[in-house]
C-alpha positions as CSV (number, residue, x, y, z in Angstrom):
1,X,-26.2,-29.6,44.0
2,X,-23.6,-28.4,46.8
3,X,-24.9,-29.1,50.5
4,X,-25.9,-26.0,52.3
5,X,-25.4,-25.9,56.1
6,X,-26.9,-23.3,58.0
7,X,-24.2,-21.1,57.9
8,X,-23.8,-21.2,54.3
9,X,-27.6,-20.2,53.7
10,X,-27.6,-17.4,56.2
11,X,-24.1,-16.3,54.0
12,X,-26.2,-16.7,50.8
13,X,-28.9,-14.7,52.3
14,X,-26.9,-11.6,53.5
15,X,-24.9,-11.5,50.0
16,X,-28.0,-11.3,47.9
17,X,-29.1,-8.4,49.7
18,X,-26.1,-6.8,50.2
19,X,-22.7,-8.3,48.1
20,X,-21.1,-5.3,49.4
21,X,-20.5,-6.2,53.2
22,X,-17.2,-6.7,54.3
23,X,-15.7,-10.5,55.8
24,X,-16.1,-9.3,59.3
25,X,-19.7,-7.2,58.7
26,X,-21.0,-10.5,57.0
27,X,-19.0,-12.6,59.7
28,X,-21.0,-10.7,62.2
29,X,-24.5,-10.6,60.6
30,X,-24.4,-15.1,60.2
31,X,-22.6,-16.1,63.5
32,X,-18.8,-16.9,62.5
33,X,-15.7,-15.1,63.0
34,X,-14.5,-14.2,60.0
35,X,-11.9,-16.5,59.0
36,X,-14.2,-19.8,58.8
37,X,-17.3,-17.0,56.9
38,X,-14.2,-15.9,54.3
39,X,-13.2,-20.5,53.9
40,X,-17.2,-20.6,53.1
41,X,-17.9,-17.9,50.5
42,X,-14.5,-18.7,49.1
43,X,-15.5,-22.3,48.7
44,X,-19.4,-21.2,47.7
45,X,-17.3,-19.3,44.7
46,X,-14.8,-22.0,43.8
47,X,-18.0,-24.3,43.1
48,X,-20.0,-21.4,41.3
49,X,-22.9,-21.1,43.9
50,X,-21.8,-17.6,44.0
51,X,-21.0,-17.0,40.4
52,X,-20.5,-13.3,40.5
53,X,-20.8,-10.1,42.6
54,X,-22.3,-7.2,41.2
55,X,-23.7,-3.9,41.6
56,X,-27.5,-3.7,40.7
57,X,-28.1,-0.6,38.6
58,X,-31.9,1.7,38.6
59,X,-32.5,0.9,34.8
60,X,-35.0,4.0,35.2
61,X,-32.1,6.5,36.6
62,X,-29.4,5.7,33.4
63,X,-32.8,6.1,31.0
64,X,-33.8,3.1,29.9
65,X,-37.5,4.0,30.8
66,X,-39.5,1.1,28.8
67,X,-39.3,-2.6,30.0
68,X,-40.8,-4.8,27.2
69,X,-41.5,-8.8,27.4
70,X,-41.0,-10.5,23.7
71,X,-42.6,-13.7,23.5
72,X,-40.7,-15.0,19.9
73,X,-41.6,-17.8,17.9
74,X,-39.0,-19.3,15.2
75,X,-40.2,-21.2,12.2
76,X,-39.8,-24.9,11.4
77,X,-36.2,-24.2,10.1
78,X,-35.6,-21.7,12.2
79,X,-36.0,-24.1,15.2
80,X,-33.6,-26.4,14.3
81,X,-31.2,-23.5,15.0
82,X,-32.3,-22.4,18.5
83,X,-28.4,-22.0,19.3
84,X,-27.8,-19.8,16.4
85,X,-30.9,-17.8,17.1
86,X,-29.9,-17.7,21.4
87,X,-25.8,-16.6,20.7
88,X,-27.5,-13.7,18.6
89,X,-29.7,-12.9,21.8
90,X,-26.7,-12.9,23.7
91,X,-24.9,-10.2,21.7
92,X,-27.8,-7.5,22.1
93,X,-27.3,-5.6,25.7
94,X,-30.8,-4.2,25.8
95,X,-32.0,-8.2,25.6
96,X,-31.5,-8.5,29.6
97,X,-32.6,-12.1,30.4
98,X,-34.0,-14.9,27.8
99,X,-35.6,-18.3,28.2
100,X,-36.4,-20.9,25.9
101,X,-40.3,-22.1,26.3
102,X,-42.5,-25.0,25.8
103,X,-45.7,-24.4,24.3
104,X,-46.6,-22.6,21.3
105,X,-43.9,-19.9,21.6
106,X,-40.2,-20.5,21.4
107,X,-38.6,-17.9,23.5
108,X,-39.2,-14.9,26.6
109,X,-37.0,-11.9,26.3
110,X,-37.2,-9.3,28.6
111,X,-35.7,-5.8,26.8
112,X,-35.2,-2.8,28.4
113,X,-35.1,0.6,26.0
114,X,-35.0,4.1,26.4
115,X,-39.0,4.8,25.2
116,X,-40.8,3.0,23.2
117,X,-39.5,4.6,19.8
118,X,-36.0,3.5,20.7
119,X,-38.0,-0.3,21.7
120,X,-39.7,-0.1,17.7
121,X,-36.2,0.7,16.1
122,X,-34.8,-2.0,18.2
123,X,-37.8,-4.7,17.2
124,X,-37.6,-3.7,13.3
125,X,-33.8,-2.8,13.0
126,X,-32.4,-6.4,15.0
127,X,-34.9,-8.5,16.9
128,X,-37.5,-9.3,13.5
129,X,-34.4,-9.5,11.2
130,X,-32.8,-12.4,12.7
131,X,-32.6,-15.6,11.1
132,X,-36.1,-18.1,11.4
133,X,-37.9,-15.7,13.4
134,X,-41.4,-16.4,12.4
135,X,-43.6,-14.3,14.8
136,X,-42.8,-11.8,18.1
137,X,-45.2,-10.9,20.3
138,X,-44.2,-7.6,22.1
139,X,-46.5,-6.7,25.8
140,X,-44.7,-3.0,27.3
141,X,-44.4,-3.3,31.2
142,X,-46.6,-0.6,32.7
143,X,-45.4,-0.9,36.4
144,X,-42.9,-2.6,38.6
145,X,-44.6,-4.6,40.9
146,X,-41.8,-6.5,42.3
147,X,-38.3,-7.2,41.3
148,X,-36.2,-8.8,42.8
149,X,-32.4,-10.9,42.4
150,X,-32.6,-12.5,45.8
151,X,-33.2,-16.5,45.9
152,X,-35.3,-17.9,48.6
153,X,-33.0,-19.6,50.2
C-alpha cells in the first residue's frame, strides 16, 4: 500500500470526480502550485494508484438499456479451471465487471445489453456455452439507485 499524505488524497478525490481538470485547475482545487500537484499524480501513476484515466460513458444514451447481474456457478471440473472460465469473461465486452465468490456460487457478472432479447441471445449464444458452467442465475436491474467509480478516500 503507497502512503497517502493529505495532498495526495485531496488529488485522489478531485480526479475521481473529475479526471478531466487541468494541472493548475487541480493545483488550485487541493492547495499546491502546480509543479509539486503534477510530481504527485505523476508519482501516484508511476506506482498504479491511478491506473488509468477515462471518460465515463451513460450506458442508457449509446443503448445498452438492460443491466443484468449473473450469479454463475461452474461444476466440479469446471472449477478446477476458474482461469480458463475468467480469460473467457474477459473477452466478452457486454461482461462489464466480474468477481469470483465464496459460497455456493462461483462468480458475479454484471452485463449490460441492449433489451432483454439481445441479454437471452447473449446468455444462450456465449455465457451458458462456456466450458464447466454448471448453473447461471440471471436477476435484470430495474433501477439505478446509485453508481458510482469514486473511492472513499
Amino acid at each position: 500500500m503507497t502512503d497517502l499524505d493529505s495532498y495526495e488524497r485531496k488529488i485522489l478525490r478531485e480526479l475521481q470526480a473529475d479526471a478531466s481538470l487541468t494541472t493548475a485547475a487541480l493545483a488550485e482545487r487541493v492547495g499546491l502550485s502546480p509543479s509539486p500537484c503534477w510530481r504527485r499524480i505523476d508519482r501516484l501513476e508511476r506506482e498504479g494508484v491511478i491506473q488509468r484515466r477515462v471518460a465515463l460513458v451513460d450506458r442508457r444514451k449509446v443503448g445498452l438499456n438492460a443491466q443484468i447481474f449473473a450469479q454463475v456457478k461452474l461444476n466440479a471440473h469446471g472449477r478446477s479451471n476458474l482461469d480458463e472460465f475468467s480469460e473467457a469473461i474477459r473477452a466478452f465486452p457486454e461482461v462489464l465487471d466480474a468477481y469470483v465468490l465464496m459460497g455456493s456460487m462461483d462468480f458475479m457478472l454484471r452485463i449490460v445489453a441492449r433489451d432483454i432479447d439481445a441479454y437471452e441471445r447473449f446468455f444462450f449464444d456465449q455465457l451458458s456455452k462456456l466450458p464447466g458452467v454448471q448453473e447461471i442465475n440471471s436477476t435484470v436491474a430495474l433501477s439505478e439507485i446509485k453508481a458510482t467509480t469514486e473511492l472513499p478516500i
